[in-house]
C-alpha positions as CSV (number, residue, x, y, z in Angstrom):
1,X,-5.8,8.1,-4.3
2,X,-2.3,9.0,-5.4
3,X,1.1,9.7,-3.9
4,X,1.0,12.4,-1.6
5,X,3.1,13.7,1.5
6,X,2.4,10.6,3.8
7,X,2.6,7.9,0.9
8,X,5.7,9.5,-0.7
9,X,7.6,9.1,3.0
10,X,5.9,5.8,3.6
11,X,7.8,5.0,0.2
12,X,10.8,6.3,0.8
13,X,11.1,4.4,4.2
14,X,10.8,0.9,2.2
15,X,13.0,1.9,-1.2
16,X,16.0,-0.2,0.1
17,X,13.8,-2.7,0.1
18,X,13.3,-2.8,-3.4
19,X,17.1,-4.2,-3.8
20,X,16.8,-7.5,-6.3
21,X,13.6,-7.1,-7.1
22,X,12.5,-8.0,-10.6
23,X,8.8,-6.9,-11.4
24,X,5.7,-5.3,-9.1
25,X,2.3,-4.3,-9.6
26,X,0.2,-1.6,-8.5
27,X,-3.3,-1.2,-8.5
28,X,-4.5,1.7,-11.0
29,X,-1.2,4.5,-11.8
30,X,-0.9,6.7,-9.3
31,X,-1.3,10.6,-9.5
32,X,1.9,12.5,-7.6
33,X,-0.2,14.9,-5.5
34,X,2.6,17.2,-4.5
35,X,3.4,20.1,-6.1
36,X,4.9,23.8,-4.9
37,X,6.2,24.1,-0.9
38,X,4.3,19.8,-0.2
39,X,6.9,18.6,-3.0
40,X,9.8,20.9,-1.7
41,X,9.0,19.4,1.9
42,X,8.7,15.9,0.4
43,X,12.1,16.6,-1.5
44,X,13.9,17.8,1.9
45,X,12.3,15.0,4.1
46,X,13.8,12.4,1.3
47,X,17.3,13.7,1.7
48,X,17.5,12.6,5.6
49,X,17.0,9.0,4.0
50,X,20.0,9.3,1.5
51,X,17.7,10.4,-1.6
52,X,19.2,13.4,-3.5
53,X,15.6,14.4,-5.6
54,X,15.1,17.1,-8.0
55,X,11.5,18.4,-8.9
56,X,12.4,17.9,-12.5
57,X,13.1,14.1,-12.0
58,X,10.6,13.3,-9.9
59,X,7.6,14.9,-11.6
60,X,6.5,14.1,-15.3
61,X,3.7,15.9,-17.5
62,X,0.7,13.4,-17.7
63,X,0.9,14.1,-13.6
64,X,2.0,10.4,-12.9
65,X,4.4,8.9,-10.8
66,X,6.3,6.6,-12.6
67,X,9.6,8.9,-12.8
68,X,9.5,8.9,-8.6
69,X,9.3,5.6,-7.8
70,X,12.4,5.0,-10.3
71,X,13.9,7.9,-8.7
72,X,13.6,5.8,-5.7
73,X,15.1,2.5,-6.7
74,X,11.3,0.7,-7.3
75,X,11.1,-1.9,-10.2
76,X,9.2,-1.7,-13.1
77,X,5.6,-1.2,-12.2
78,X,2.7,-2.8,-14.0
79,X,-0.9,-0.9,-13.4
80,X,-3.6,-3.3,-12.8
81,X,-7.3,-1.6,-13.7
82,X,-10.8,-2.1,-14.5
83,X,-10.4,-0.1,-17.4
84,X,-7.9,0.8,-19.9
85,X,-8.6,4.5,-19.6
86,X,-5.1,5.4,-18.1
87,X,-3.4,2.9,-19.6
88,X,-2.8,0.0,-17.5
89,X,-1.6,-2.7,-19.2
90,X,-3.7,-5.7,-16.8
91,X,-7.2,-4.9,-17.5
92,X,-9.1,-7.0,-14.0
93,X,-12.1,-6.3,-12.0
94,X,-10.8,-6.6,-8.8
95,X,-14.0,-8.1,-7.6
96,X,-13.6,-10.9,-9.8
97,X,-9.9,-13.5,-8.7
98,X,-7.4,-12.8,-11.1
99,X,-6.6,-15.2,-13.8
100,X,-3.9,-17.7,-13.7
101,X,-1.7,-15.2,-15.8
102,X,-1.2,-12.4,-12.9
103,X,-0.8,-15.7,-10.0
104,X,2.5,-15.2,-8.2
105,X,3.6,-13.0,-11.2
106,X,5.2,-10.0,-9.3
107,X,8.4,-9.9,-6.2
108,X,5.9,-6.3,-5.6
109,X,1.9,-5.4,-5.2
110,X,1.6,-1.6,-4.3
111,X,-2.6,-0.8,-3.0
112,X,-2.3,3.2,-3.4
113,X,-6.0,3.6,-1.8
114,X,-7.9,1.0,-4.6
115,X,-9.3,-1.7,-2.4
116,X,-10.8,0.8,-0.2
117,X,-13.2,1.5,-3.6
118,X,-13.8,-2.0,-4.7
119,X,-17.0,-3.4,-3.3
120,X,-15.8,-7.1,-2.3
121,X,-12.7,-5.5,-0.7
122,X,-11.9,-9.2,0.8
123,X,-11.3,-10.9,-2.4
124,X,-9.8,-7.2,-4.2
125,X,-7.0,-8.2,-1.0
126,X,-6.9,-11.5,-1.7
127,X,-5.9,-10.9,-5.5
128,X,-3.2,-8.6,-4.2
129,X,-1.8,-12.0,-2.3
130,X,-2.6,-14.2,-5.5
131,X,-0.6,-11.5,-7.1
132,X,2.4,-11.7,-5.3
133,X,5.5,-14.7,-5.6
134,X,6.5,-16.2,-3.0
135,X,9.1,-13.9,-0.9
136,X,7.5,-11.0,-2.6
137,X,6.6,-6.9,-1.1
138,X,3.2,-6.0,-0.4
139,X,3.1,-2.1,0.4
140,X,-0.4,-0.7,1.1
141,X,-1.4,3.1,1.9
142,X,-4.9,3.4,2.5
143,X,-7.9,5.1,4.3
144,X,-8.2,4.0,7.7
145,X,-9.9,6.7,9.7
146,X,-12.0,10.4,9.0
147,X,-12.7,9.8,5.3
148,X,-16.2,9.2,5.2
149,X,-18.0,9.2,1.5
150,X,-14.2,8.2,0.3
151,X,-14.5,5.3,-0.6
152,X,-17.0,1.9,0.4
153,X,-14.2,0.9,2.9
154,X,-12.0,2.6,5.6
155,X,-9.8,-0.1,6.9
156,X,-9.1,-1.0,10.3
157,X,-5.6,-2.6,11.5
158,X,-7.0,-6.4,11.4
159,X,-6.6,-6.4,7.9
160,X,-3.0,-6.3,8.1
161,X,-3.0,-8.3,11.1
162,X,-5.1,-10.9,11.1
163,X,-5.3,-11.4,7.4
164,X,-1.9,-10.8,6.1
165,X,0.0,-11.5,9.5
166,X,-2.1,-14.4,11.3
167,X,-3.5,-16.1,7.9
168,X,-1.2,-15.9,5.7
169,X,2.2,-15.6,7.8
170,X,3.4,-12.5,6.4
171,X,6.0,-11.3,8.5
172,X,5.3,-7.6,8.9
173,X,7.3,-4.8,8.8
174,X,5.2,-2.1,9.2
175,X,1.9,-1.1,10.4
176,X,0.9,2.8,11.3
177,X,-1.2,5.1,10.9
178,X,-0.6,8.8,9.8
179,X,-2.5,11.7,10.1
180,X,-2.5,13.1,6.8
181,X,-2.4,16.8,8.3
182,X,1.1,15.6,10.1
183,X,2.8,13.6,7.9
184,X,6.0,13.5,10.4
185,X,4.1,11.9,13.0
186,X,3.7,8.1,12.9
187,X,1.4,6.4,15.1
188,X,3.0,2.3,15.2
189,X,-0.3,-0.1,15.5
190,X,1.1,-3.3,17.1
191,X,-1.1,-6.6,16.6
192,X,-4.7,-5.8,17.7
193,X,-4.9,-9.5,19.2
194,X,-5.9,-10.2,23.0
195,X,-6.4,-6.6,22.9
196,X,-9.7,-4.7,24.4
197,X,-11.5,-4.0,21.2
198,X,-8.9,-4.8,19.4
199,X,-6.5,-2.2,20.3
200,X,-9.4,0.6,19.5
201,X,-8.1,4.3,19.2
202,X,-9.5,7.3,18.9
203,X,-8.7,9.6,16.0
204,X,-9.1,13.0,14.8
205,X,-9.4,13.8,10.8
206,X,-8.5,12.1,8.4
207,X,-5.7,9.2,9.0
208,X,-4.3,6.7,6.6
209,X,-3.2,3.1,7.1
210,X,0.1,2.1,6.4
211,X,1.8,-1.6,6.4
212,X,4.5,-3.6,4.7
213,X,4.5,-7.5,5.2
214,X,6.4,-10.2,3.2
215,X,5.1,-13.3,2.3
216,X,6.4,-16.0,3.0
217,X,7.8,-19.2,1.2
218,X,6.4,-21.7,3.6
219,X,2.8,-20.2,4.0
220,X,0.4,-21.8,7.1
221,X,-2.3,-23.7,6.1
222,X,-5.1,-20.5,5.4
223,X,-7.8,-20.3,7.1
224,X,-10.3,-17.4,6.7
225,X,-9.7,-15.0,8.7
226,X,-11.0,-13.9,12.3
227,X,-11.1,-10.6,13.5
228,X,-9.1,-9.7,16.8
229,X,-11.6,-9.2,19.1
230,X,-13.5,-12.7,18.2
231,X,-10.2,-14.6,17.7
């Protein structure tokens, strides 16, 4: 995936969270998929959140979105890949665990839609918590819902809550969905737990999930995680 509409906002919403941190890491660079009235739209809806944007700073000619997330206050970014075709400097198979040298090496982990494509999406999430120091960001904005033949994976809402929330004690600070047709209209997922189902919901077309959580310095004891409805 890349940045479009409903990832751009998503990012806007957590940019004053980015205040003192050093480094982050995100997995594969990210295309800006706006362009014409969706980047005028995106440029308007970023003003209501303080950010005066231009099309000129934002945008960049290899179609990358490095110059918006600096626009928007985000630290350095390191790509992490599987290959160095786009020029990441951290070549990793994220089926593999990641060696010692990316362990609690970032205060940031961004998932822009990878995991989704890796086929052991369990340990391609747990490298993204491996990544990340203690204290650190995760941001995530993936496929949850309508995007059959996307990907291997479209993710339900116990992956932010029972893995990142219940095992590892990440205190959360968001969870929605979005439909990516209405970008304006977020859909908050409380913790599926003790729910019927698991909190199940209907949806219509394609949706994407969206969550923030912050790990913590004094981490529970993990255990693997068990989904809501079996907990």
């Amino acid at each position: 995936m890349g940045i479009s509409l409903v990832p751009g906002m998503f990012l806007v919403r957590h940019a004053p969270r980015m205040q003192g941190l050093r480094n982050g890491a995100i997995l594969g660079r990210q295309k800006l998929h706006m362009g014409g009235r969706r980047l005028e739209r995106f440029i308007g809806a970023a003003r209501g959140h303080g950010f005066d944007l231009s099309a000129g700073a934002i945008t960049q000619p290899d179609g990358f979105s490095e110059a918006l997330l600096a626009q928007l206050g985000y630290p350095a970014l390191e790509a992490v890949d599987f290959t160095d075709k786009e020029g990441a400097p951290h070549i990793h198979d994220l089926n593999l665990p990641v060696p010692p040298a990316l362990r609690e090496r970032f205060d940031l982990v961004i998932d822009g839609g990878t995991t989704e494509h890796v086929f052991h999406i369990g340990q391609a999430i747990e490298n993204c918590h491996a990544m990340l120091r203690p204290g650190g960001l995760m941001l995530a904005f993936i496929a949850c819902d309508g995007w059959f033949g996307h990907g291997f994976f479209q993710t339900g809402p116990d992956v932010p809550w029972r893995y990142w929330h219940h095992a590892r004690g990440c205190e959360m600070l968001e969870v929605s969905v979005v439909n990516r047709k209405m970008p304006r209209r977020i859909i908050d997922i409380p913790d599926p737990t003790g729910r019927p189902r698991g909190g199940e919901m209907a949806l219509q077309g394609p949706h994407m999930l969206l969550y923030a959580c912050r790990k913590p310095f004094d981490p529970p004891p993990y255990q693997l995680p068990v989904q809501s409805h079996y907990a």
